[in-house]
N, CA and C of each residue as an Amber inpcrd file, in Angstrom:
protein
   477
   0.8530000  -1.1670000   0.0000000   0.0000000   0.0000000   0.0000000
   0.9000000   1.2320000   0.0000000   0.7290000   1.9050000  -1.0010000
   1.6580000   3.1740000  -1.3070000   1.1200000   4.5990000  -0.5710000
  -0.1470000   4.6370000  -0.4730000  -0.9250000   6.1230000  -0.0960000
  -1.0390000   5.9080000   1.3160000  -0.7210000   6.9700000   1.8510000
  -1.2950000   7.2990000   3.2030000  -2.9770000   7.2380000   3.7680000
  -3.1650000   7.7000000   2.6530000  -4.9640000   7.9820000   2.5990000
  -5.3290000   6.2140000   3.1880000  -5.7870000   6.0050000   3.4750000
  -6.8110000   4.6290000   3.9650000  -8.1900000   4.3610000   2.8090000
  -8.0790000   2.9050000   2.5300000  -8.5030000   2.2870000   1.5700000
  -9.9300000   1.7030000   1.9620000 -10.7880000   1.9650000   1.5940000
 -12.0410000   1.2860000   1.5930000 -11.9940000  -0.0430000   0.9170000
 -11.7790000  -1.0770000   1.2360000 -12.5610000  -2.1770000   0.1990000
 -13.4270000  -2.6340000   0.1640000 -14.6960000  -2.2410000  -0.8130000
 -16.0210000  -2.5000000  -0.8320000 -16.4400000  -3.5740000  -2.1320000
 -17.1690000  -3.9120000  -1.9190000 -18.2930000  -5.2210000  -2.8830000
 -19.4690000  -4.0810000  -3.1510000 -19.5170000  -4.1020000  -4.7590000
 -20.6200000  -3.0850000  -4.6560000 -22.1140000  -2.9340000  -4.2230000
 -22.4300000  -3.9320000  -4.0220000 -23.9400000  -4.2810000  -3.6670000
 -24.1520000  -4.3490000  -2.3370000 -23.6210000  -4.0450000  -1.2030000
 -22.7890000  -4.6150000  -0.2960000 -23.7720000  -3.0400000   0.7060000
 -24.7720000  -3.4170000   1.8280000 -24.9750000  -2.2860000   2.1950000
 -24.2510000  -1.8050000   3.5330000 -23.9480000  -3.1220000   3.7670000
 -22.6280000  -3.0200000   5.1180000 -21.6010000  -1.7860000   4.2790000
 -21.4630000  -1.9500000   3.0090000 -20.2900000  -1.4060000   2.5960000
 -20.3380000  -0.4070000   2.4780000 -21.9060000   0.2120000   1.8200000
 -22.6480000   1.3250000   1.9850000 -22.8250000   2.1110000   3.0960000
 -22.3940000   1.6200000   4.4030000 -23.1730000   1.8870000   5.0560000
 -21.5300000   2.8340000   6.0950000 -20.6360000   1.9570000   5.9490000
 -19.1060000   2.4200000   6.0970000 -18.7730000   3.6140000   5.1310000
 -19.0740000   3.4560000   3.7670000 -18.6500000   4.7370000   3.0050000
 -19.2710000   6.1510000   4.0350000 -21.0120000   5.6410000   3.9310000
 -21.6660000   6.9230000   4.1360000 -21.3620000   7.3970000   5.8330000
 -20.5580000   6.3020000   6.7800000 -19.8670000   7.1860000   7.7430000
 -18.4360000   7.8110000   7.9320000 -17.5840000   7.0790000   6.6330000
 -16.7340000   7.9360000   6.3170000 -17.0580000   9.4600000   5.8480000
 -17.4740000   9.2580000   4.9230000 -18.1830000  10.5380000   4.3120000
 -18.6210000  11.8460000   5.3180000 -19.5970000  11.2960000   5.9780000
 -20.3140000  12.0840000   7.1820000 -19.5010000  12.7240000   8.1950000
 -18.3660000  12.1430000   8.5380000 -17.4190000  12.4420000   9.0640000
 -16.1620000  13.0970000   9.0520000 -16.4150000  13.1170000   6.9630000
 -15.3070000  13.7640000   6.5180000 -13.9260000  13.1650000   6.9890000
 -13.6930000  11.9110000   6.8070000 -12.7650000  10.9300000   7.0070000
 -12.1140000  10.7190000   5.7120000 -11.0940000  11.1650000   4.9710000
 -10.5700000  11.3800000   3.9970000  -9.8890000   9.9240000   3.9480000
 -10.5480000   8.9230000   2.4510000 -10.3510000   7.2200000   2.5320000
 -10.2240000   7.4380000   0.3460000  -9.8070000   6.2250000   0.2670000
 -10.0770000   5.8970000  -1.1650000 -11.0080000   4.6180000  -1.0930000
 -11.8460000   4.4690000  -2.2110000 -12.4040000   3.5950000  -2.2350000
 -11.8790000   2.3460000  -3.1830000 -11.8590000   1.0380000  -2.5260000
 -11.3280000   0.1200000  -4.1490000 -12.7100000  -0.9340000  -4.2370000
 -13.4440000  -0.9070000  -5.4540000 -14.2300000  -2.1930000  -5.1380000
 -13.5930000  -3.2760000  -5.8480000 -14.9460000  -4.5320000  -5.3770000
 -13.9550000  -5.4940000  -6.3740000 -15.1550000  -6.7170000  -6.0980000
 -14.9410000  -6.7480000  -7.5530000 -16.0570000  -8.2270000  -7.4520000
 -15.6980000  -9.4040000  -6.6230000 -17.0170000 -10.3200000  -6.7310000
 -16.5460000 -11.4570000  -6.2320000 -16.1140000 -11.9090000  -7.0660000
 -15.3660000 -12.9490000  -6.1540000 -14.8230000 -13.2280000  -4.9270000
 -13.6590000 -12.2060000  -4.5520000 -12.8930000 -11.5120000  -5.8190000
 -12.1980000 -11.0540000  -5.6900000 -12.3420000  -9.9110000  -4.1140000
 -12.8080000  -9.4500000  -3.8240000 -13.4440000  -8.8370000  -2.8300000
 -12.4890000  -9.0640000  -1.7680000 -12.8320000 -10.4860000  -1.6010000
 -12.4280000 -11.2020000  -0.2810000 -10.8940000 -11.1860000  -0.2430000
  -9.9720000 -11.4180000  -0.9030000  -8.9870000 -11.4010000  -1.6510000
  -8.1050000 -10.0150000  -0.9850000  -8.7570000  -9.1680000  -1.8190000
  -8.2680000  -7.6580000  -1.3160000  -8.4220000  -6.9370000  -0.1800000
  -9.6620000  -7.6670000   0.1620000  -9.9420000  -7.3680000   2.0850000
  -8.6640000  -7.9690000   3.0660000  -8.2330000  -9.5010000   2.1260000
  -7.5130000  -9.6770000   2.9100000  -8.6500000 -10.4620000   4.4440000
 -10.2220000 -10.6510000   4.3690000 -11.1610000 -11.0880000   4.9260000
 -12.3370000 -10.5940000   3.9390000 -13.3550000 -10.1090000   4.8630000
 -14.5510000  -9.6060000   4.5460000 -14.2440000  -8.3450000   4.4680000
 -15.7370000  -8.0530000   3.9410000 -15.7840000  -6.4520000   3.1750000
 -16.7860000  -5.8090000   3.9130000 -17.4950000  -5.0420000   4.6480000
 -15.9300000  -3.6330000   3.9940000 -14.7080000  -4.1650000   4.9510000
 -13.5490000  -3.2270000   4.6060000 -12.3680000  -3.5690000   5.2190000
 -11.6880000  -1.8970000   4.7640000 -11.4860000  -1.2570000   5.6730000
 -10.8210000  -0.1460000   5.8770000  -9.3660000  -0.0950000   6.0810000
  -8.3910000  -0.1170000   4.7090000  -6.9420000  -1.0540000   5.4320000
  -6.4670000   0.6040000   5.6570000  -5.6820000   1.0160000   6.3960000
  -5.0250000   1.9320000   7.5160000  -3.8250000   2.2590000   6.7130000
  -3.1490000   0.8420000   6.8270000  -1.8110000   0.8070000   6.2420000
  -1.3990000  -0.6230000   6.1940000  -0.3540000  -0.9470000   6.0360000
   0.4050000  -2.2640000   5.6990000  -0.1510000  -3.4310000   6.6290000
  -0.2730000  -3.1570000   7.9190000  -0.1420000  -3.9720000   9.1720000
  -1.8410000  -3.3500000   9.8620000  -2.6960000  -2.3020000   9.5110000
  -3.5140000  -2.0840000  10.4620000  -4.6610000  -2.3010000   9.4760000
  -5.8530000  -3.1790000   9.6240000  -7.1920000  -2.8670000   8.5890000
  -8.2380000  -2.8050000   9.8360000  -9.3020000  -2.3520000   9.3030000
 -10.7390000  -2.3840000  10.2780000 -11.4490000  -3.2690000   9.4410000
 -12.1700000  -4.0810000  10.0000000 -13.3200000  -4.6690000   9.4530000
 -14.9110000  -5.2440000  10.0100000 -15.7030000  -4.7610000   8.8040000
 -17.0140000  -4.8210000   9.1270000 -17.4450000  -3.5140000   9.6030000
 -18.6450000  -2.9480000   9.0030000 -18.8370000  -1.5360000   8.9960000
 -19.3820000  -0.8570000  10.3830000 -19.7600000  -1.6260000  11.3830000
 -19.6460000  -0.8950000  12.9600000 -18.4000000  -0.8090000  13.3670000
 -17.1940000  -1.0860000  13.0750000 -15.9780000  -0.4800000  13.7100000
 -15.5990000   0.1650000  12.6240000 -15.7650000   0.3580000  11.3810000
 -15.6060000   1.2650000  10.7680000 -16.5130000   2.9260000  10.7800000
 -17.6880000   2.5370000  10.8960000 -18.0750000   3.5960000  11.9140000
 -17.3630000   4.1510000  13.0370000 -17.3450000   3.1170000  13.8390000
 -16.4950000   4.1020000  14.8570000 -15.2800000   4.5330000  14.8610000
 -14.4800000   3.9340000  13.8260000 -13.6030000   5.0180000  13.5910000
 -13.1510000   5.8820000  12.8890000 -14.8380000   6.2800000  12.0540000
 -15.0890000   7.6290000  11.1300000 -15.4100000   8.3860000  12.2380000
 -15.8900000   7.8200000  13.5850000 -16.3590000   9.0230000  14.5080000
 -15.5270000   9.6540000  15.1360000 -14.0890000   8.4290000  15.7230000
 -13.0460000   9.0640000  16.5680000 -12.3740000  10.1230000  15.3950000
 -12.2060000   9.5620000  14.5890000 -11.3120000  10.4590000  13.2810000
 -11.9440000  11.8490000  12.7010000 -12.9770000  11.8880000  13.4550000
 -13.9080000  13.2460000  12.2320000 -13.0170000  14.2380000  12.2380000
 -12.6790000  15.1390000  10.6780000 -11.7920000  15.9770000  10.7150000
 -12.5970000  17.4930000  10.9650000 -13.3590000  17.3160000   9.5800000
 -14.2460000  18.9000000   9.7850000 -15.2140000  18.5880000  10.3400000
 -16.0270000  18.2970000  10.4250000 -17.7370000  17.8810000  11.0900000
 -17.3350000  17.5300000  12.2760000 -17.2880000  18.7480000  12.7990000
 -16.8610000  19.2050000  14.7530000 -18.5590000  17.8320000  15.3240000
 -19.9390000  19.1080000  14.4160000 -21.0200000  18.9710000  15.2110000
 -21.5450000  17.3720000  15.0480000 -20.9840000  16.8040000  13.8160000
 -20.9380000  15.4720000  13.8550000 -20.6570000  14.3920000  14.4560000
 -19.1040000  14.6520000  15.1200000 -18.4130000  13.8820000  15.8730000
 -19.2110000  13.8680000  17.5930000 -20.1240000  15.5250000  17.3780000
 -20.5770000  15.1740000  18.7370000 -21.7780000  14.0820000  19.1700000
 -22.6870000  14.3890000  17.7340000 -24.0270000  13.3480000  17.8560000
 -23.6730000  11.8290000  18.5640000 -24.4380000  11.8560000  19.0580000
 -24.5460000  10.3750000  19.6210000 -24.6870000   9.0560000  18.7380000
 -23.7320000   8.1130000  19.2020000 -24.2760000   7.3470000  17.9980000
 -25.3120000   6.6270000  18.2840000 -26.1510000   6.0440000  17.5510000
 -27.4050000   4.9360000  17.2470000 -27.0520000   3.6100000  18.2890000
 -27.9370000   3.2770000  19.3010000 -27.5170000   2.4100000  20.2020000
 -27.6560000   0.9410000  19.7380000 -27.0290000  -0.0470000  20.0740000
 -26.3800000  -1.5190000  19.4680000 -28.3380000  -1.9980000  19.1710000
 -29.2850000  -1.8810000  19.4740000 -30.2210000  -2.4130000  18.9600000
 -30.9030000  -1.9710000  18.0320000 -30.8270000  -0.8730000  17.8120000
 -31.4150000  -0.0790000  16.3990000 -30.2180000  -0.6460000  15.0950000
 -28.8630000  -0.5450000  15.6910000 -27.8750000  -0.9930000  14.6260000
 -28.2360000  -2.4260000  14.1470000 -28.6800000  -3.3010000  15.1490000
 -28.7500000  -4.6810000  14.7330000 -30.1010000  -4.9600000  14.2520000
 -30.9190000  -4.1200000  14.7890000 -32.1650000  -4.1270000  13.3700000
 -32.0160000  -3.6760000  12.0940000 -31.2650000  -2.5760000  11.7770000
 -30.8140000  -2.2620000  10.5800000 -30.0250000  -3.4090000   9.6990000
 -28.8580000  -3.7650000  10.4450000 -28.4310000  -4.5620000   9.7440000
 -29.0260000  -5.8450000   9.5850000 -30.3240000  -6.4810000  10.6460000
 -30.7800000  -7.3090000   9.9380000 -31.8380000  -7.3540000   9.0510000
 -32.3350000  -6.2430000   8.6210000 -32.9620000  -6.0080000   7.5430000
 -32.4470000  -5.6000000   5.9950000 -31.0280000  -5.1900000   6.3190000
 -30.0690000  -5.1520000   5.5260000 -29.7720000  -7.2770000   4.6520000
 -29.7000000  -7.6960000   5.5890000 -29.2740000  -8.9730000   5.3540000
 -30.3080000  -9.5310000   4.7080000 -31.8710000  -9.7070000   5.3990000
 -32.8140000  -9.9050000   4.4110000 -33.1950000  -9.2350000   3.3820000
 -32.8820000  -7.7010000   3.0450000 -33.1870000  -7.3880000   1.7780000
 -32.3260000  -7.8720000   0.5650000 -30.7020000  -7.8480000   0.9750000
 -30.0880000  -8.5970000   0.3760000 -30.6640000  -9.8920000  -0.2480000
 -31.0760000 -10.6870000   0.6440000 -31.4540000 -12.1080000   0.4270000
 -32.7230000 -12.0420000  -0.9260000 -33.7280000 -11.3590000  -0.5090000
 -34.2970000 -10.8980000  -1.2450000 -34.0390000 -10.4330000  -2.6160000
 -33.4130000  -9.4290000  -2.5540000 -32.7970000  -9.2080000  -4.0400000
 -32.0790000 -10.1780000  -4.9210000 -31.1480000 -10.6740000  -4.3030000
 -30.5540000 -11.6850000  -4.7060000 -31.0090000 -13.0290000  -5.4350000
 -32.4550000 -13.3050000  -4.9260000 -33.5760000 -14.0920000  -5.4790000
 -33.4870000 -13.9100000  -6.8550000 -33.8530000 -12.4970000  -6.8960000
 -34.5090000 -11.9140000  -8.3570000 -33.2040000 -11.6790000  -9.0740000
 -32.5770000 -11.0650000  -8.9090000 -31.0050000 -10.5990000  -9.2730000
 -30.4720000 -11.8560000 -10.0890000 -30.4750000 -12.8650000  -9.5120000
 -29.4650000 -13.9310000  -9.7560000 -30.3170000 -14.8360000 -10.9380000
 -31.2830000 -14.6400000 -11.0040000 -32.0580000 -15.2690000 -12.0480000
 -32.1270000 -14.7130000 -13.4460000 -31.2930000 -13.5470000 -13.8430000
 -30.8140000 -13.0280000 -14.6340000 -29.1790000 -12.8360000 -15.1850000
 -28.8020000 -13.2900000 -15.4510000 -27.0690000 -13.6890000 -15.5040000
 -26.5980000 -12.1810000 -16.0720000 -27.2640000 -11.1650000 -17.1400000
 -26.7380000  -9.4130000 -17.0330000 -26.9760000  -9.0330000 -16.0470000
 -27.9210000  -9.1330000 -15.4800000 -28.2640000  -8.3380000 -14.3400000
 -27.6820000  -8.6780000 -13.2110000 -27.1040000  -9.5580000 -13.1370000
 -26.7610000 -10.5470000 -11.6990000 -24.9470000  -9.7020000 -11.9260000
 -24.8960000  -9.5130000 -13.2740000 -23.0810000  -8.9460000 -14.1540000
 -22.7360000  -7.5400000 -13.4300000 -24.1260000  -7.1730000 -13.9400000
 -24.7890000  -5.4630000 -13.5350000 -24.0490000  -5.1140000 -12.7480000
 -24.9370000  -5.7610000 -11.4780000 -24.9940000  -5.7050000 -10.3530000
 -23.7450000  -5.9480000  -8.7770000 -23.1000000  -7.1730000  -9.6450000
 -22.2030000  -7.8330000  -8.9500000 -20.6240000  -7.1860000  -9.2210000
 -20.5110000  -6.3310000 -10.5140000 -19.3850000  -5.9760000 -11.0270000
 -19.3270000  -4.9000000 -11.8290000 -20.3020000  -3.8190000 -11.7440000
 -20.2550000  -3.0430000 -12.3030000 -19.5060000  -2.1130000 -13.5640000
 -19.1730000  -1.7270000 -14.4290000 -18.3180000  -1.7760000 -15.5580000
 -17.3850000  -0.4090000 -14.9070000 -17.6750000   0.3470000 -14.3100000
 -17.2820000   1.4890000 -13.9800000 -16.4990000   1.3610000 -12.5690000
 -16.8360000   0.6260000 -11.8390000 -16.2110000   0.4630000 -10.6380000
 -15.3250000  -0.7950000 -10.2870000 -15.6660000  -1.9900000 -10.5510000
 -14.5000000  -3.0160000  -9.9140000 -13.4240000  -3.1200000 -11.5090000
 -11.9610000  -3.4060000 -10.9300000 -11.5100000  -3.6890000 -12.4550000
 -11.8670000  -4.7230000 -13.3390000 -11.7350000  -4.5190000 -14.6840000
 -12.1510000  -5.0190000 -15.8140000 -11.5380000  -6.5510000 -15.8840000
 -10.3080000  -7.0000000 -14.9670000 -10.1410000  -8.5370000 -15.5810000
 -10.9480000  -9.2980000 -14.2740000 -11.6800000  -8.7160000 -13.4790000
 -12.5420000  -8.8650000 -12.4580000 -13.4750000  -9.4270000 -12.7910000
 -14.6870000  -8.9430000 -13.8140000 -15.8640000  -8.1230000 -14.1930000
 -15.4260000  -9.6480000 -15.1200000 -14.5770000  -9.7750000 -16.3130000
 -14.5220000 -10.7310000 -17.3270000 -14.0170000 -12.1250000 -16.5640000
 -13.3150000 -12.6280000 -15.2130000 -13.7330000 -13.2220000 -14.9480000
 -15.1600000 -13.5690000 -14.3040000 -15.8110000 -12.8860000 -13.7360000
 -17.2860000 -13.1140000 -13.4380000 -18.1680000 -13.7230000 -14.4190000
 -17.8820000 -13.1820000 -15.2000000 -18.8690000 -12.9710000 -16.3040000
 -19.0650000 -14.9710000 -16.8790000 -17.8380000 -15.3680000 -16.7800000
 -17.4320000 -16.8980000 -17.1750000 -17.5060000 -17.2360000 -16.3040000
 -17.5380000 -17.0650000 -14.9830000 -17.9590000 -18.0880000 -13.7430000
 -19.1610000 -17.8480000 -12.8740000 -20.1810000 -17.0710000 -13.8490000
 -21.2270000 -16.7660000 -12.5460000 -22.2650000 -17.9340000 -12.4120000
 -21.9470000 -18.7460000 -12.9000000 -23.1040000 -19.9910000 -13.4500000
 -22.4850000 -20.5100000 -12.2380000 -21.3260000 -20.7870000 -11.9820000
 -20.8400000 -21.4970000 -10.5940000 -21.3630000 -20.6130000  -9.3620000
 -21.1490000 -19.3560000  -9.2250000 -20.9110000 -18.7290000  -7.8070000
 -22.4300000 -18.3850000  -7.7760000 -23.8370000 -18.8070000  -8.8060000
 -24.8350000 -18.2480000  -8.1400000 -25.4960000 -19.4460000  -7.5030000
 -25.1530000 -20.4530000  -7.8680000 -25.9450000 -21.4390000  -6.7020000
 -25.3250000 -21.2530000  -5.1150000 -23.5110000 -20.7950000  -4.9570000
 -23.1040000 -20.6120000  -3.6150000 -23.5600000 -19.6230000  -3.0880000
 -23.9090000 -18.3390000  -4.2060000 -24.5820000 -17.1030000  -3.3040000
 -25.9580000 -17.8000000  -2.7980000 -26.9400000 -18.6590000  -3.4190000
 -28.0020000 -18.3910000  -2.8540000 -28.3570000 -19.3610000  -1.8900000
 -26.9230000 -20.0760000  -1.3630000 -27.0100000 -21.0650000  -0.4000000
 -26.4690000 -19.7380000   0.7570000 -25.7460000 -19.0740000   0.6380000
 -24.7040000 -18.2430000   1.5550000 -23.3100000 -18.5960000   2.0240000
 -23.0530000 -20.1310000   0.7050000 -21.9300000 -20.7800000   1.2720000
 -20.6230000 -19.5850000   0.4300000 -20.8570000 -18.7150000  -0.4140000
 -20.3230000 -18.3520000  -1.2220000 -19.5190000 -17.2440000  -0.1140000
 -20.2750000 -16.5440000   0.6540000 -19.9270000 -16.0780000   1.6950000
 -18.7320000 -16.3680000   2.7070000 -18.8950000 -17.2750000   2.9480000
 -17.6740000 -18.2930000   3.7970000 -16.5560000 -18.5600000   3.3710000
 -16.5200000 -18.8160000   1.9430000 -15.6220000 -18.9150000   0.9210000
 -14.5070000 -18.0060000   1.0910000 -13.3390000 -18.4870000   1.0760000
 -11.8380000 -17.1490000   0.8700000 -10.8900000 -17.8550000  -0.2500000
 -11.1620000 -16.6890000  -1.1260000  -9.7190000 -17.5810000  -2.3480000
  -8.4930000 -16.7130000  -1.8120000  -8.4970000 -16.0770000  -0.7240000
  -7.2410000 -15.5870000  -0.3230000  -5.9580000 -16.4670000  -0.6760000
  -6.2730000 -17.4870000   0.0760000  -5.5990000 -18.0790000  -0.2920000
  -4.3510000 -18.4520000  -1.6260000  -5.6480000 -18.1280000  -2.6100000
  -4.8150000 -18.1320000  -3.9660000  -4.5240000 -16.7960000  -4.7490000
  -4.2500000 -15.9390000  -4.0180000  -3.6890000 -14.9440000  -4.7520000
  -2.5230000 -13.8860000  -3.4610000
């Protein structure tokens, strides 16, 4: 990792991931973003996504400690850093409605192999030898997405 700046690694569909940008953001926590299809994702997290890597040796992961440390870090948004945050049971209803809408979408999503392309790898955001492997292996990875074993999965390993 060459930049000082701190790296977002997000999955684009991903509202955990969404959900880390928009408290970086809010906080004015100055980050780059990298997405990256699956699996590749997992790969560059280095784990799961999101993953906020720091630097060489420090990452955050999963978007409630990435929250909180868009809150300790807020640079300009004084009146931001003061708000209170959202207490652990409102967070865990969110995110489990997050998880079932996912599930949900994913139903419909995946029953379309462009749209599932669309969606999963966007042409504009994850890189392009990403996006063209997907594209040749999504016939494999949509029966693991809609088990959730696909999830569990780390090709860390191989790269």
């Amino acid at each position: 990792m060459k930049s000082s700046v701190p790296i977002l690694v997000t999955f684009p569909v991903s509202h955990f991931c969404e959900k880390a940008r928009w408290a970086l953001q809010f906080f004015n926590v100055e980050f780059e973003e990298a997405a990256h299809a699956p699996p590749f994702h997992r790969s560059a997290a280095r784990g799961t996504v999101p993953a906020l890597l720091i630097d060489e040796s420090r990452r955050i992961l999963g978007s409630d400690a990435i929250v909180e440390f868009a809150k300790s870090n807020a640079t300009k948004n004084e009146s931001a850093a003061k708000k209170p945050a959202p207490d652990a049971a409102r967070l865990a209803t969110m995110d489990e409605l997050g998880v079932r809408t996912r599930q949900w979408a994913y139903f419909y999503i995946l029953q379309d192999r462009g749209l599932a392309l669309d969606q999963l790898a966007p042409i504009d955001e994850v890189p392009s030898n990403e996006r063209w492997w997907l594209s040749w292996s999504i016939w494999a990875l949509v029966p693991l997405m809609r088990s959730g074993t696909f999830f569990v999965l780390s090709l860390s390993h191989l790269f």
